[in-house]
C-alpha positions in Angstrom: 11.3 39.5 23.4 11.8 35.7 22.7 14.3 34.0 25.1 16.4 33.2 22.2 17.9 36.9 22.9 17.7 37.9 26.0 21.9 37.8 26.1 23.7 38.2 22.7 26.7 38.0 24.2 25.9 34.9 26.1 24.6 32.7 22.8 27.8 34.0 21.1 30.2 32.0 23.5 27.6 28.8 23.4 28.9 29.0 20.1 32.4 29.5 20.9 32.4 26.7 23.3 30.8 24.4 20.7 33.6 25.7 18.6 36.2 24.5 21.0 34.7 21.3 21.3 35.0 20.2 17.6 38.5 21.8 17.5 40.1 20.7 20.7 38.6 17.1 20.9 37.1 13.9 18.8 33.5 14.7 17.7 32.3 11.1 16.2 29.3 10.9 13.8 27.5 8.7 16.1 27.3 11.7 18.3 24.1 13.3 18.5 24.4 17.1 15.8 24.7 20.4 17.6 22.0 22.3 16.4 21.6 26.5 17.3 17.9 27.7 17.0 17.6 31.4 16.5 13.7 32.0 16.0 11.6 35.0 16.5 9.2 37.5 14.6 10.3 39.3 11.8 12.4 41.9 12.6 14.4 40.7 15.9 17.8 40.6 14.7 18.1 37.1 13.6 20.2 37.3 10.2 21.9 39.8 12.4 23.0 37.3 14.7 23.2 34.2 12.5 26.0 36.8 10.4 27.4 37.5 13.5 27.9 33.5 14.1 29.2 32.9 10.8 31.9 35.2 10.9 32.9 33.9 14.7 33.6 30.3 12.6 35.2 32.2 10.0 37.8 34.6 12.2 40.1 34.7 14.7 41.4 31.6 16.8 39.1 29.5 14.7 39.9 30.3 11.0 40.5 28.0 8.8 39.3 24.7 11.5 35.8 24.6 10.0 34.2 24.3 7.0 30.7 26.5 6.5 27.9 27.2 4.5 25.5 29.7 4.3 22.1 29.2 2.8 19.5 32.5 2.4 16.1 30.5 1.7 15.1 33.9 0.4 17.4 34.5 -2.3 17.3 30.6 -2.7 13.4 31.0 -4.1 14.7 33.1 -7.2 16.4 29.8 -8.4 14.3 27.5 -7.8 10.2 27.7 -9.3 9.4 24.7 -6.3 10.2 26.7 -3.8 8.0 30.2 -5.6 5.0 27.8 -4.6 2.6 28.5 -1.4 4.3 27.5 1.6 2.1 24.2 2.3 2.9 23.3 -1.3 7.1 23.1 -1.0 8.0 19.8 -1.4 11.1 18.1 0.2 12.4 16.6 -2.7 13.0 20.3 -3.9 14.3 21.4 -0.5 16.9 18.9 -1.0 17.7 19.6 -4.4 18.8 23.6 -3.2 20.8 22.1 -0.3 23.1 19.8 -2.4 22.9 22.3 -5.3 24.4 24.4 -2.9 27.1 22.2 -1.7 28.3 21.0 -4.9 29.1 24.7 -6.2 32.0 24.1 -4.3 34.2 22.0 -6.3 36.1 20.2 -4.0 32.9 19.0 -2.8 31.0 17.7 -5.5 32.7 14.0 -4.8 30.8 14.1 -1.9 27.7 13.6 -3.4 27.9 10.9 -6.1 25.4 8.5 -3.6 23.0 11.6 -3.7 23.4 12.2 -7.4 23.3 7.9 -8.1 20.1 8.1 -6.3 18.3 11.0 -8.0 18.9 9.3 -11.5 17.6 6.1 -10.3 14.4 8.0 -9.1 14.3 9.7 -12.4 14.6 6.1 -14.6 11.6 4.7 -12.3 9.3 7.5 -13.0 10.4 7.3 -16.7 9.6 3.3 -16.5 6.4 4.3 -14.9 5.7 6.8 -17.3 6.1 4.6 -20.4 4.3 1.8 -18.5 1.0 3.9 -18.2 1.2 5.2 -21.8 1.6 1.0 -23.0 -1.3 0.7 -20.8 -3.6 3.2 -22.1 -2.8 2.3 -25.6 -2.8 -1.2 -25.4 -5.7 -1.5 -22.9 -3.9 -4.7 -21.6 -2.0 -5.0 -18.2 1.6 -4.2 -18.5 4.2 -5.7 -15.7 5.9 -2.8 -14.4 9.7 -4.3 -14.2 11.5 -2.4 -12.0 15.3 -3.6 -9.8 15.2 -3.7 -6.2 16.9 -0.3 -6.3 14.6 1.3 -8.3 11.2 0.2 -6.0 12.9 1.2 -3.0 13.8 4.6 -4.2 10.2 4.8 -5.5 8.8 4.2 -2.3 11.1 6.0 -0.1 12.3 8.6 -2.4 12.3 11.4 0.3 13.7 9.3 2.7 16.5 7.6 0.6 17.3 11.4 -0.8 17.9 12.8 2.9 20.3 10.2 3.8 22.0 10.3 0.8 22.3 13.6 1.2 23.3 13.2 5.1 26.2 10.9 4.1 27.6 13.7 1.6 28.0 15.4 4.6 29.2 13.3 6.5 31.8 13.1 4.3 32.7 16.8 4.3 32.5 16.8 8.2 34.9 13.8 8.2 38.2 15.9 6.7 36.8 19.1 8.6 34.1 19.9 11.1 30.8 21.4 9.0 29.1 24.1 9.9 25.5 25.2 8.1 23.8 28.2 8.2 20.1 28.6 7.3 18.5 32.3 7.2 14.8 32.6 6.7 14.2 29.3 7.3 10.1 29.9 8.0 10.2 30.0 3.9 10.5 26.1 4.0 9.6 25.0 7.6 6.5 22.6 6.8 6.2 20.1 8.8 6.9 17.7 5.9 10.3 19.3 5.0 11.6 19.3 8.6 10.7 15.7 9.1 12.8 15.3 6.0 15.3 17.8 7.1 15.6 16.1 10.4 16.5 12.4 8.5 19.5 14.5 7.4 20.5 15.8 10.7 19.8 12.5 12.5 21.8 10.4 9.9 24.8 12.7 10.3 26.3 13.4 13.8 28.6 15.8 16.3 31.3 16.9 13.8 28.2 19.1 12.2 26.6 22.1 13.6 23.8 23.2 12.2 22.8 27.0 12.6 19.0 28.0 11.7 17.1 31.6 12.0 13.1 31.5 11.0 10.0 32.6 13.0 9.3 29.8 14.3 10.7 27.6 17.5 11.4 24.2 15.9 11.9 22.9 19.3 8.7 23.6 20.8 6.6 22.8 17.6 4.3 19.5 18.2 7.4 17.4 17.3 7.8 18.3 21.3 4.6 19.7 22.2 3.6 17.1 24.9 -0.1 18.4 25.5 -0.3 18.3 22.0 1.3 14.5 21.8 -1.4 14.1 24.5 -4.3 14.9 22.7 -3.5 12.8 19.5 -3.1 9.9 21.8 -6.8 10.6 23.6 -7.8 10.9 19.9 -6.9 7.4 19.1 -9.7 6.6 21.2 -12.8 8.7 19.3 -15.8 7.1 17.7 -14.9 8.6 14.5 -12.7 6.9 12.9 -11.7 9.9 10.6 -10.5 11.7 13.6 -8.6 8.0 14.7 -6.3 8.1 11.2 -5.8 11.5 11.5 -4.1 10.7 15.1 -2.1 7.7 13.4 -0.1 9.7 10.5 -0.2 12.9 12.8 1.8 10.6 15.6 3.6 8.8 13.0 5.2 12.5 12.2 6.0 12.4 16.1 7.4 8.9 16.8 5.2 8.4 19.4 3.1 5.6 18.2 3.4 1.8 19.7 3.5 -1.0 17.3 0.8 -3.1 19.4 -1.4 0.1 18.9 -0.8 -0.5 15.1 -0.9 -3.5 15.2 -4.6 -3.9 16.6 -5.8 -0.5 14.1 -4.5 -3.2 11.0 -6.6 -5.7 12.3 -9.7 -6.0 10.5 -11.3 -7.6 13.2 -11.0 -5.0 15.3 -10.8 -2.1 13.1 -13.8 -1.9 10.7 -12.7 1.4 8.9 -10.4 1.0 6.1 -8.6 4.3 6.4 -7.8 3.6 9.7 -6.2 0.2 8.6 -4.2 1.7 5.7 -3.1 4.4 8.0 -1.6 1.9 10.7 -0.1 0.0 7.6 1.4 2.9 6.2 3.2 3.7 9.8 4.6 0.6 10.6 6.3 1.0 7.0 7.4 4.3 8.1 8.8 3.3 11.1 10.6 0.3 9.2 12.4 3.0 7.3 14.2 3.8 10.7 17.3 1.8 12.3 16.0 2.5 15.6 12.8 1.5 15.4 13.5 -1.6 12.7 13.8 -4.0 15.7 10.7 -3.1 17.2 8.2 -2.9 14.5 9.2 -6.7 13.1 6.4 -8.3 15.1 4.0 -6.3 13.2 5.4 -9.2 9.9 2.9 -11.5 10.2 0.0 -9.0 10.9 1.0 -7.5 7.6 1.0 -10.4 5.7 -2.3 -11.3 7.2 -3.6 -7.6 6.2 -1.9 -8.3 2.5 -3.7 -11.7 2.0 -7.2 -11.3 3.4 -7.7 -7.4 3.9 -10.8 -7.0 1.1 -9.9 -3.1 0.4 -7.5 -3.2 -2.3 -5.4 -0.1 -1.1 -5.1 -1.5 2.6 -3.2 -4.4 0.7 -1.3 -2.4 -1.0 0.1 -0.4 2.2 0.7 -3.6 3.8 2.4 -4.6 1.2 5.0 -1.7 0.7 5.4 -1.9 4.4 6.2 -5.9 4.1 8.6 -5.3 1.5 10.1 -2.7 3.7 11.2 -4.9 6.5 11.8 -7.8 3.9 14.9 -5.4 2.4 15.5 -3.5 5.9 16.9 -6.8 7.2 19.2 -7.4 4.3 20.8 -4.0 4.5 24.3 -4.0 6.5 22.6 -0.4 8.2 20.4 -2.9 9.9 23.2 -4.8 11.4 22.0 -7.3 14.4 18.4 -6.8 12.9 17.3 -10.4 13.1 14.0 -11.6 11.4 12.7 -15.1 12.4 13.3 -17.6 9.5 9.9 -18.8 9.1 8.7 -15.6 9.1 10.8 -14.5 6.9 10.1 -17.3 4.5 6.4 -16.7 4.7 7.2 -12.6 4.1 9.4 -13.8 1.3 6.7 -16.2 -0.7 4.4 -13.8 -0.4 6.4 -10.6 -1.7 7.0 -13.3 -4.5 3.4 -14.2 -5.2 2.6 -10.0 -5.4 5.9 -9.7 -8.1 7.3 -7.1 -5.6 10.3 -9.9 -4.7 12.4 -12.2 -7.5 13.2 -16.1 -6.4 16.8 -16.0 -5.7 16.9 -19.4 -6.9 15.2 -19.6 -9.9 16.4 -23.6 -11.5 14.1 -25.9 -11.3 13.9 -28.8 -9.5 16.0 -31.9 -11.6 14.1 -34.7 -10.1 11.1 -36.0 -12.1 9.9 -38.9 -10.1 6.6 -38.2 -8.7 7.4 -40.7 -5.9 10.2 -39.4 -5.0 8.9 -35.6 -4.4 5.9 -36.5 -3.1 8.6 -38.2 -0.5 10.5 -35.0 0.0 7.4 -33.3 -0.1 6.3 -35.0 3.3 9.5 -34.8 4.8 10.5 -31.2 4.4 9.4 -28.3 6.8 11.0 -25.6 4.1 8.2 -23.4 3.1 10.1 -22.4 0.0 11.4 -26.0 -0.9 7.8 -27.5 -0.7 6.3 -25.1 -3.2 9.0 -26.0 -5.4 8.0 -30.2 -4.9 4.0 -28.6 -5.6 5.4 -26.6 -8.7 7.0 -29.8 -10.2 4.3 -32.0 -9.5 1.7 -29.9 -11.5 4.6 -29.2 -14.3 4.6 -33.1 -14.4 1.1 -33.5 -14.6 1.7 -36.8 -12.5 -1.8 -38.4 -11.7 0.0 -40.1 -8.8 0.0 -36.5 -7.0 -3.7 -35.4 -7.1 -5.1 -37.2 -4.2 -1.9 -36.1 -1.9 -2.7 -32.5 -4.0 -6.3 -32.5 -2.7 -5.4 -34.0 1.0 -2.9 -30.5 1.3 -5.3 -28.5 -0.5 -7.7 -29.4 2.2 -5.9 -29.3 4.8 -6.1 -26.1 7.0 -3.2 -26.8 9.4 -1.2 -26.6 6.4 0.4 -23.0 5.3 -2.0 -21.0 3.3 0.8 -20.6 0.5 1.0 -24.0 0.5 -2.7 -24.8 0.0 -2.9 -22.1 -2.6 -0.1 -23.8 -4.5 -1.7 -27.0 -4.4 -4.6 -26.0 -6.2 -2.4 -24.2 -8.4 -0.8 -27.6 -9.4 -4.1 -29.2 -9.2 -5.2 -26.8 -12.3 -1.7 -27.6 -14.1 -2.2 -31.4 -13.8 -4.8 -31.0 -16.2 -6.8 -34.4 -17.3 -6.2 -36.1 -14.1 -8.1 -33.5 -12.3 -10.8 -32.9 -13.9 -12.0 -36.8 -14.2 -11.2 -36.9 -10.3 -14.4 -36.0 -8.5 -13.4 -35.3 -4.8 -10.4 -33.3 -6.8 -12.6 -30.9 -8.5 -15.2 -30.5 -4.9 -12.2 -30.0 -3.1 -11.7 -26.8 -5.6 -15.2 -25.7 -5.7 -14.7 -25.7 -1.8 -11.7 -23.4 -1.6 -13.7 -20.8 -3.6 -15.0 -20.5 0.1 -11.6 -20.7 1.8 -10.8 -18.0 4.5 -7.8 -16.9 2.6 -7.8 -15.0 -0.6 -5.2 -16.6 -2.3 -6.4 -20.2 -1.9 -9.4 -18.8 -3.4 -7.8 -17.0 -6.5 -5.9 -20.3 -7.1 -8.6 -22.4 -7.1 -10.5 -19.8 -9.2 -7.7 -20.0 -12.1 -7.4 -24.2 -11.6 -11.4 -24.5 -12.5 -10.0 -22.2 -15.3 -8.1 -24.2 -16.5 -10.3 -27.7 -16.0 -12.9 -26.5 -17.4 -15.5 -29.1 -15.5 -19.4 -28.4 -15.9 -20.1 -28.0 -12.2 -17.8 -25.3 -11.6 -20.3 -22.5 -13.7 -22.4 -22.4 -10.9 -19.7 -22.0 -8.4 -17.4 -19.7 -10.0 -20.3 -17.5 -10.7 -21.1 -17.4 -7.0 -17.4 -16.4 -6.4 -18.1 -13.3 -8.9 -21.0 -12.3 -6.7 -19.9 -12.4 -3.5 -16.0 -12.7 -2.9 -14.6 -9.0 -1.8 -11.5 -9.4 -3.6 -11.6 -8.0 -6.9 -8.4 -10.0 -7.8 -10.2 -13.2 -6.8 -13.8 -12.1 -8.9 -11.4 -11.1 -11.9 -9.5 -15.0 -11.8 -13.2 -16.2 -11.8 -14.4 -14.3 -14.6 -12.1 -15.4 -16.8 -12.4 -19.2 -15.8 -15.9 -18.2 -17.1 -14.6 -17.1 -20.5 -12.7 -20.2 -20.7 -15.9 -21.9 -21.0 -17.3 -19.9 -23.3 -13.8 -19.9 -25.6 -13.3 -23.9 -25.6 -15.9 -25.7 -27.2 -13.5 -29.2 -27.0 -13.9 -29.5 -23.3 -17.4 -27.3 -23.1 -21.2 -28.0 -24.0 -23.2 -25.8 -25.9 -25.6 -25.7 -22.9 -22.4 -25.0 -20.7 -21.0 -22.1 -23.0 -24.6 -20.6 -23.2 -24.7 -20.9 -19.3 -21.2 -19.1 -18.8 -22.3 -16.3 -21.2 -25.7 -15.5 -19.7 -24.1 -15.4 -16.2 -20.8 -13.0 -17.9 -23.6 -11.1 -19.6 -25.6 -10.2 -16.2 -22.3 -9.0 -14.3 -19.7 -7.8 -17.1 -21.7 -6.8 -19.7 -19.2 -4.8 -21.4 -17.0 -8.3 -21.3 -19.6 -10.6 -23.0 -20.2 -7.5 -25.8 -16.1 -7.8 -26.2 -16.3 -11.8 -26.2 -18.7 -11.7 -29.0 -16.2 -9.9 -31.3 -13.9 -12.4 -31.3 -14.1 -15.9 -33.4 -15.5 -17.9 -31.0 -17.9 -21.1 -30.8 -21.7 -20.0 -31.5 -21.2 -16.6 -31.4 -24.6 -16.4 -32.9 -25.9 -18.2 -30.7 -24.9 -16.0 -28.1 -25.4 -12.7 -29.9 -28.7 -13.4 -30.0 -29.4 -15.1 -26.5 -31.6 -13.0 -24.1 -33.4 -15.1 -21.1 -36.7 -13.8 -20.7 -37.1 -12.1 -17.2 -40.1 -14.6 -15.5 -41.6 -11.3 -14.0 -41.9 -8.2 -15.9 -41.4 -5.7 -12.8 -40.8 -2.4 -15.8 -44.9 -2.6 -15.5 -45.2 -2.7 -11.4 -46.5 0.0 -9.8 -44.0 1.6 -6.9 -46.3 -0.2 -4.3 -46.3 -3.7 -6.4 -42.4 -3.1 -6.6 -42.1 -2.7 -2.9 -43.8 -5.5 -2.0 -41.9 -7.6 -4.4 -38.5 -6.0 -2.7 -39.8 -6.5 0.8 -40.5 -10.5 0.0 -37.6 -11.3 -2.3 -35.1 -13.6 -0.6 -31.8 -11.9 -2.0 -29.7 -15.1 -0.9 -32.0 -17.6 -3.1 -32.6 -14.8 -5.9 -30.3 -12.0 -5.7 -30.7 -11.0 -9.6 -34.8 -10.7 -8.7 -33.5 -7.9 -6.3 -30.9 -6.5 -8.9 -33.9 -6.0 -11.2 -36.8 -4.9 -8.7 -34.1 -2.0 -7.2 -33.0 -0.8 -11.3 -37.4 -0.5 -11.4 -37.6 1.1 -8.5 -34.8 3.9 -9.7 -36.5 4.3 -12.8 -40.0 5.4 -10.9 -37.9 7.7 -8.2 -41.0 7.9 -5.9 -39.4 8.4 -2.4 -41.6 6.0 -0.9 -39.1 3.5 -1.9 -35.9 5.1 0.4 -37.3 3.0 3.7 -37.8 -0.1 1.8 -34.1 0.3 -0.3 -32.4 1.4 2.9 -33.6 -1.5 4.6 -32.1 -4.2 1.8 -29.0 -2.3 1.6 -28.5 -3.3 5.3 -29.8 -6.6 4.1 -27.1 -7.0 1.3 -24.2 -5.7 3.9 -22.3 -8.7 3.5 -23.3 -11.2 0.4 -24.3 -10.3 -3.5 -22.1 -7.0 -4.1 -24.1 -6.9 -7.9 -27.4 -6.7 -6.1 -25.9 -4.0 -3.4 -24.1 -1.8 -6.2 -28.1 -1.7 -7.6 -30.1 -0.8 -4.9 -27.4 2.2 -4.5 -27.6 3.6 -7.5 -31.7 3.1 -6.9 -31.1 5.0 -3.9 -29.2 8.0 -5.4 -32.1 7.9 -8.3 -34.6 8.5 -5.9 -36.4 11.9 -6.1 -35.7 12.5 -2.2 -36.6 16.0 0.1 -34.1 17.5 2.4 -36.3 16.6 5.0 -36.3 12.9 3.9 -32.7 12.8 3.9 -31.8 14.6 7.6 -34.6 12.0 9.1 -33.0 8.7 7.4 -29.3 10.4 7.7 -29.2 8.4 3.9 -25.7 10.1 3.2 -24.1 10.9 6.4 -24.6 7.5 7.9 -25.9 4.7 5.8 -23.9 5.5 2.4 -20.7 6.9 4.5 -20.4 3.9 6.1 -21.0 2.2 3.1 -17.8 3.6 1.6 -16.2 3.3 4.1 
């Protein structure tokens, strides 16, 4: 028999005691909740007791001191189709619903809950705005801005969270007039681990003028919430060679606060972490733990980190958790539940252009500046150390197009002390300046240069300024960038700076346009076919343009072909390789996997069009089971590829 019952008698006057407490003195909502835990297997007498309980609160010396109410989860799933669903499959969101469903039956409750109701229809007008934002861009094929309020992205991204307090303050509120006491029978219906967390927000936001009551099977205490061995283990697993294993550890911890934000910190670095779930996973946890006012202090020194994962992490949805983590803090530390949560103000500055530059954050201050002598902001430009207030002076001078400002442009551009917001801004303005620029030599090298730049968004700037300049010796360079940058944001800027050449035939050649559209052709194929259906200069020209290939490798032999791969210098000619590996998957002799796994390892940094082919050659390959246990072709070499 669980321990739970080993003396009725005894855990009904615990509860009378905690009775007497609430009645007799001051419970405050800043003290910790009083929580009851009657758990056992099926058939011990829990709803026995936990009626027994209820009618204690309800009787006697204490009627009419508390408020109560009693929630069967197992009459609760006839009313509600989420909660009909496989255990694992309950979502909180629905959880929640039945419990404030349940409190605002009572009428004189129903006040209560306005926060709880105000954030549900906020959630539901974001997914609507989502909604009609995919169907635009389905039908339109175009990029729509999703424009959604402060509120509405928080909610988004924190809807279970910013439900559960909501929820805890409606409580609160009824606790306030009247001690609360809840009941919960068959609690195992909707124990999973994710409801409880979420259940536990509510309880932890709320306080000691509620008691919460809760029968199910299993001990919620002694679940691996507290389960120190297993708390142990997940920490030793942080350690493993697998780095599956490692982000497992990370969210599994997450669930039980016991991660440190240096430990994070070091899995977001990309230096030291190499696997990208493992980095999205320590992103994703310090944006957790943001969500927290006791852990809010702690995790800001993970800002800068962040914003160095959101610049120059090269997998697009290890940005993207860095990013909702960033934002995160960024509105943490403006909310008065953060009170004497202090960000530093440069940081905060550099957190605040970049949540700018991703759309994610609005400029408070949106007038321009008044001044219009170049002079005079290239003065104030020098003399202020305000991130914010020099990108403004940058802005202006491009808006200008003051000539005066393209050397001081192209001195910050290439400066690398300077911020890199600051240097990507610069070559925004450069672009803007227009004329200027482009007849300015060391202007335009100092562009082609920060195609090579360490961070990404000096690179996508300067990609969109040769855009916009148009100048013959950018083709070459901006091709390069479509090659071999591992931003997709950045390759996308420099393929349309390409189109630009091929669209403007009053600042481009012929021979330049037929250049741009060869080298559009080779990569985006499906691009230069939708180019051509538009009215643009010598379209049939282009139409018609296909470069002979200087060797005909469709009438190699697999050996010939092998060679040719073995000797082709994929640096110096990487669209040789791209055409020697498409051969080689058209043949699918298997004596071509040694010679294609040894390029891919080749191409593991560099020409990502030449790497994408000698893949798919790879998976074209007419390849034994024996052939692929002694090479480990999927468990090791394309794995780690994808990974």
């Amino acid at each position: 028999m669980n321990e739970i019952f080993l003396g009725r008698d005894q855990q009904q006057e615990r509860f009378r005691d905690v009775l007497e407490s609430l009645r007799d003195s001051a419970s405050t909502s800043q003290e910790h909740p009083k929580i009851f835990l009657l758990h056992g297997f099926g058939g011990m007498g829990k709803t026995t007791l936990l009626q027994r309980l209820y009618n204690i609160s309800r009787e006697g010396e204490f009627r009419n001191w508390f408020n109560t109410l009693w929630m069967d989860w197992e009459k609760e799933r006839e009313h509600y189709i989420g909660l009909q669903v496989d255990h694992d499959a309950i979502e909180p969101a629905t959880m929640l619903e039945a419990i404030y469903h349940k409190f605002v039956k009572q009428e004189e409750w129903k006040d209560y809950f306005q926060e709880y109701s105000e954030t549900q229809s906020i959630l539901k007008v974001t997914i609507e705005k989502i909604k009609q934002a995919e169907e635009e861009q389905e039908r339109t094929n175009q990029p729509v801005r999703l424009d959604l309020t402060k509120d509405e992205s928080d909610v988004y991204r924190n809807s279970d969270e910013k439900l559960a307090e909501a929820l805890g303050a409606g409580i609160a509120q009824i606790a306030d007039k009247k001690p609360l006491l809840i009941f919960f029978d068959t609690y195992e219906l909707v124990d999973r681990i994710e409801c409880d967390r979420v259940l536990r927000k509510v309880m932890k936001h709320r306080g000691g003028q509620v008691v919460w009551v809760i029968a199910g099977r299993s001990n919620l205490a002694d679940n691996i919430w507290r389960n120190e061995p297993a708390k142990e283990a997940l920490i030793a697993a942080l350690a493993d060679n697998d780095p599956d294993i490692v982000a497992v550890a990370i969210r599994a911890l997450g669930r039980l606060n016991a991660l440190e934000v240096p430990q994070l910190i070091r899995f977001l670095n990309l230096n030291q972490s190499k696997d990208r779930y493992v980095r999205e996973a320590a992103a994703r946890q310090l944006g957790y733990m943001a969500n927290d006012p006791i852990d809010i202090a702690k995790v800001l020194e993970a800002v800068e980190p962040l914003i160095e994962a959101m610049r120059n992490d090269y997998i697009k949805p290890v940005r993207e958790a860095a990013s909702e983590a960033g934002a995160t803090m960024y509105f943490a530390t403006e909310s008065s539940d953060y009170k004497g949560v202090k960000l530093n103000k440069n940081v905060r500055q550099k957190l605040q252009a970049f949540l700018i530059l991703l759309g994610i954050l609005y400029p408070k201050n949106k007038e321009e500046l008044e001044e219009t002598d170049p002079a005079i902001l290239m003065n104030n430009l020098d003399s202020s150390d305000d991130i914010n207030e020099r990108e403004r002076i940058i802005h202006k001078l491009g808006k200008l197009q003051a000539p005066k400002a393209v050397r001081p442009l192209v001195d910050l551009l290439q400066d690398t002390n300077q911020e890199p917001d600051i240097r990507a801004t610069a070559a925004a303005a450069l672009g803007e300046i227009g004329t200027a620029t482009a007849n300015d030599d060391p202007a335009i090298q100092a562009l082609l240069n920060a195609l090579r730049d360490n961070d990404s968004f000096v690179r996508l700037q300067a990609a969109q300024a040769l855009g916009k300049l148009i100048p013959p010796v950018g083709i070459d360079a901006l091709y390069q960038a479509i090659r071999q940058d591992k931003f997709s944001n950045v390759r996308d800027a420099a393929k349309e700076a390409l189109k630009k050449y091929i669209i403007d035939s009053n600042r481009s050649t012929s021979e330049d346009r037929l250049n741009a559209f060869n080298y559009l052709k080779l990569v985006y194929p499906n691009d230069a076919e939708t180019l051509l259906q538009q009215p643009i200069p010598d379209a049939h020209v282009l139409r018609k343009y296909n470069p002979e290939q200087q060797v005909n490798f469709d009438n190699m032999s697999v050996g010939e072909l092998i060679d040719q791969l073995n000797n082709n210098n994929t640096q110096i000619n990487p669209d040789e390789c791209v055409a020697i590996a498409k051969a080689l998957g058209k043949h699918g002799d298997s004596d071509a996997l040694e010679p294609l796994i040894n390029k891919l390892k080749d191409l593991e940094e560099g020409d990502w069009v030449a790497r994408v082919s000698v893949i798919e050659a790879l998976g074209n390959l007419k390849i034994s089971m024996e052939e692929l246990e002694q090479t480990q072709l999927v468990q090791k070499i394309l794995v780690d590829r994808w990974l």
